[in-house]
N, C-alpha and C positions, 0 to 999 in steps of 0.2 A: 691446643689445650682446650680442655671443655672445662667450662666456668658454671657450676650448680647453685652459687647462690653467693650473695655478698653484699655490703654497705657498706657507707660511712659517716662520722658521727653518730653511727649508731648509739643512742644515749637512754642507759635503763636506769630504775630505780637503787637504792645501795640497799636493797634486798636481794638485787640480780646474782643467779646464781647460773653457771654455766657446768655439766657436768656427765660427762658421755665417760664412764668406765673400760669402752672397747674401742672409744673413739668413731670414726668412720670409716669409709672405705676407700675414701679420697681425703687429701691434702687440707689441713685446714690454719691459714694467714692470719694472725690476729695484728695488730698493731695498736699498741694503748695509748689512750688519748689522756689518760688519769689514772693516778695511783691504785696499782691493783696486785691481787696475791694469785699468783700460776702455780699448776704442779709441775714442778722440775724433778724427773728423774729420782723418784721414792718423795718426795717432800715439797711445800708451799714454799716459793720465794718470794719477795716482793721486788715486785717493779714499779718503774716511773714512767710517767709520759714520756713517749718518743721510743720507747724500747717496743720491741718485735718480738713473736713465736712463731715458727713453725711445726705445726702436730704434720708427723708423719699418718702413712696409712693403718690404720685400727688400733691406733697410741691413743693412750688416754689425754681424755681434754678435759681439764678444770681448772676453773679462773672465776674470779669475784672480786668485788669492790672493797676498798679498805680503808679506814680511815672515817666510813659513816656517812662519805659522799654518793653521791650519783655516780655513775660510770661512763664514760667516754671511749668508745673503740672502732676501728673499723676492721673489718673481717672478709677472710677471701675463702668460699667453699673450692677447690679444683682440682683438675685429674688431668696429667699427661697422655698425650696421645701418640706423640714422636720420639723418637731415639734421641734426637735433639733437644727436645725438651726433659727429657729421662740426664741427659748431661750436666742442661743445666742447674737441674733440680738439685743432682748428689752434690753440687759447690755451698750448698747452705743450709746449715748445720739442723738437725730435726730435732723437736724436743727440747731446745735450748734458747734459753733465752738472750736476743741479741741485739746490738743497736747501730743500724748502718750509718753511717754521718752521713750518706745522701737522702735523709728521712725526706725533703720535700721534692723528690725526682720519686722515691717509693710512693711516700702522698700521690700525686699527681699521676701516677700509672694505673693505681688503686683506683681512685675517681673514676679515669678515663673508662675503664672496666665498667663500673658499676654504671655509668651514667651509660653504654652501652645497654648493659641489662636490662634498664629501666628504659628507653627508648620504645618506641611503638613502632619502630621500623625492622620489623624481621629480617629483611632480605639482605643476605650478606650475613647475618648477624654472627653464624659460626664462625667463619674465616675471619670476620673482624676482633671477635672474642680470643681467638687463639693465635695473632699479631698483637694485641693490646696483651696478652699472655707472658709474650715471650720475651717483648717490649721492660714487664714488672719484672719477671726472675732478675733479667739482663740489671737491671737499676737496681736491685737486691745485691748482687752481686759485687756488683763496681763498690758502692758502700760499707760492704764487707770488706774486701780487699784494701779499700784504701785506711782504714779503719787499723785493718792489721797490723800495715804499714806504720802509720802514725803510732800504736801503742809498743811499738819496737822502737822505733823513732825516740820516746819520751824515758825510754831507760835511756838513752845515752842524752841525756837532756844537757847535764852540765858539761861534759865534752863538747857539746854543739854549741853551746852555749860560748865556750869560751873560747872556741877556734874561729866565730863569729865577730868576738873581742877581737881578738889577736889580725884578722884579715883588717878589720874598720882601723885601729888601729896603727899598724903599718901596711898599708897596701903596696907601699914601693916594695915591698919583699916579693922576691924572684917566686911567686907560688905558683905552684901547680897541682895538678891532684894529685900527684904523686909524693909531694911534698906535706900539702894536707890530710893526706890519706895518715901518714907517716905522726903527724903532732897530734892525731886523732885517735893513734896505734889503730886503724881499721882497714881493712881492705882499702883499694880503688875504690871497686863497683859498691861495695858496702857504704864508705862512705858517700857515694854519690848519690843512690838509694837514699839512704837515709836522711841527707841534709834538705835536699828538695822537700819530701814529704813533710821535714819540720817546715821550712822556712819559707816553704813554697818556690823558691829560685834555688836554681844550682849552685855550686859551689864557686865557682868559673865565674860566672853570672854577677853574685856578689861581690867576686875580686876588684871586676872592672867598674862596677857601680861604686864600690870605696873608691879608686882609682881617677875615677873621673869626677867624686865628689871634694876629694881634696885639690885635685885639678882648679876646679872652680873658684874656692877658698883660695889659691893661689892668685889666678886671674883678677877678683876682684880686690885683690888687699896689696899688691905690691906691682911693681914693674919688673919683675922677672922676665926675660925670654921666653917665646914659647918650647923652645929646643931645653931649656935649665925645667921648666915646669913637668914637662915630659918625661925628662930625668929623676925629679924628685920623687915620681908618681909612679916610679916603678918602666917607664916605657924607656929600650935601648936606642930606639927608631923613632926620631921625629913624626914623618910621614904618619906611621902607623899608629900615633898617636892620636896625629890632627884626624885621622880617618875614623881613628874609633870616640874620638868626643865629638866628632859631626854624627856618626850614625846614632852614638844618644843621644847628646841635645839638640837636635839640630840642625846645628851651626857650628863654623869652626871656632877654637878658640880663642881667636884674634876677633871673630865678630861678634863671640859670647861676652868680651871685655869691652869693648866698643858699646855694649848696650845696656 
């Protein structure tokens, strides 16, 4: 990747006005650091801080400050050199305005970049320009995609919501994904997709963390058996009880009461 020019915190007056009608003839990265108004596709939208453009090649580029402030941006002028980089390029969207939730891995790629550029050490500097390159698309990327996910993720919000109820709940219920998948009406893979990107843990994952949380509440509050506790909590096998509340807490559950 060959990198023609770029900063960060770039900061103008809120007279700043940006406005190329044919665009250029490389790739041009903004990233807004403060409320500002972009051409989207025939028309001005307004954006916030933290939201992203990418101008394709000889797309129009116009963006200004709003609101009567100062402007905040950072900006990436560049051009692909590789088939590779031509791949990764086509994953992110041109002309639209977008916001990857990995804003401070993008931050920090951007930097890395510029603070190269500004550098007084030439040697290497191409090769290092065009890994710190492919380094940025790559964290563009990932932020995209997981973004995706998550805004898929939030239509089935109150379903996730309450399949989450229902495991915390009763955890001694016989679940599986396949059972969950089933009170969620969703695929398997859909639902297993989808509950991680909300919840960040699997569905699985959660089961045994309720599981081994009413566990505990048991341990500490009565003299139950560990064999009756294990039963309460959903577990048919002793053994594989005491093994899976050692591998989270621990310890087993005779030394978890004990302390």
């Amino acid at each position: 990747m060959t990198i023609a020019d770029g900063n960060i915190w770039n900061k103008q007056r809120e007279t700043f006005r940006l406005h190329r009608e044919n665009g250029r003839s490389d790739y041009l990265f903004v990233y807004f650091r403060s409320p500002a108004r972009v051409w989207v596709k025939g028309t001005y939208v307004d954006v916030e801080d933290g939201d992203c453009i990418l101008f394709g090649r000889h797309e129009k580029q116009s963006y200004h400050p709003r609101l009567g402030l100062c402007f905040l941006h950072d900006y990436l002028h560049f051009d692909t050199e590789t088939m590779e980089e031509e791949t990764l390029l086509r994953q992110i969207p041109k002309g639209t305005v977008f916001r990857p939730t990995s804003a401070g891995e993008v931050e920090r790629a951007v930097a890395e970049i510029v603070k190269e550029l500004k550098s007084g050490l030439p040697r290497c500097r191409a090769q290092t320009l065009s890994a710190l390159g492919t380094v940025f698309l790559c964290r563009v990327i990932s932020g995209l995609e997981y973004a995706s996910v998550h805004n898929r993720a939030r239509k089935h919000v109150d379903t996730l919501m309450a399949l989450r109820e229902e495991i915390y709940r009763e955890p001694q219920e016989n679940w599986t994904v396949e059972i969950l998948a089933g009170h969620a009406c969703m695929s398997r893979s859909g639902l297993q997709h989808l509950y991680k990107a909300f919840f960040g843990v699997p569905c699985m994952e959660d089961v045994i963390a309720a599981r081994i949380g009413l566990a505990k509440a048991y341990l500490l509050s009565g003299d139950l058996g560990v064999g009756e506790i294990g039963e309460r909590c959903g577990y048919r096998n002793t053994p594989h009880f005491i093994r899976q509340f050692k591998s989270v807490v621990g310890v087993t559950p005779e030394k978890f009461r004990n302390s």
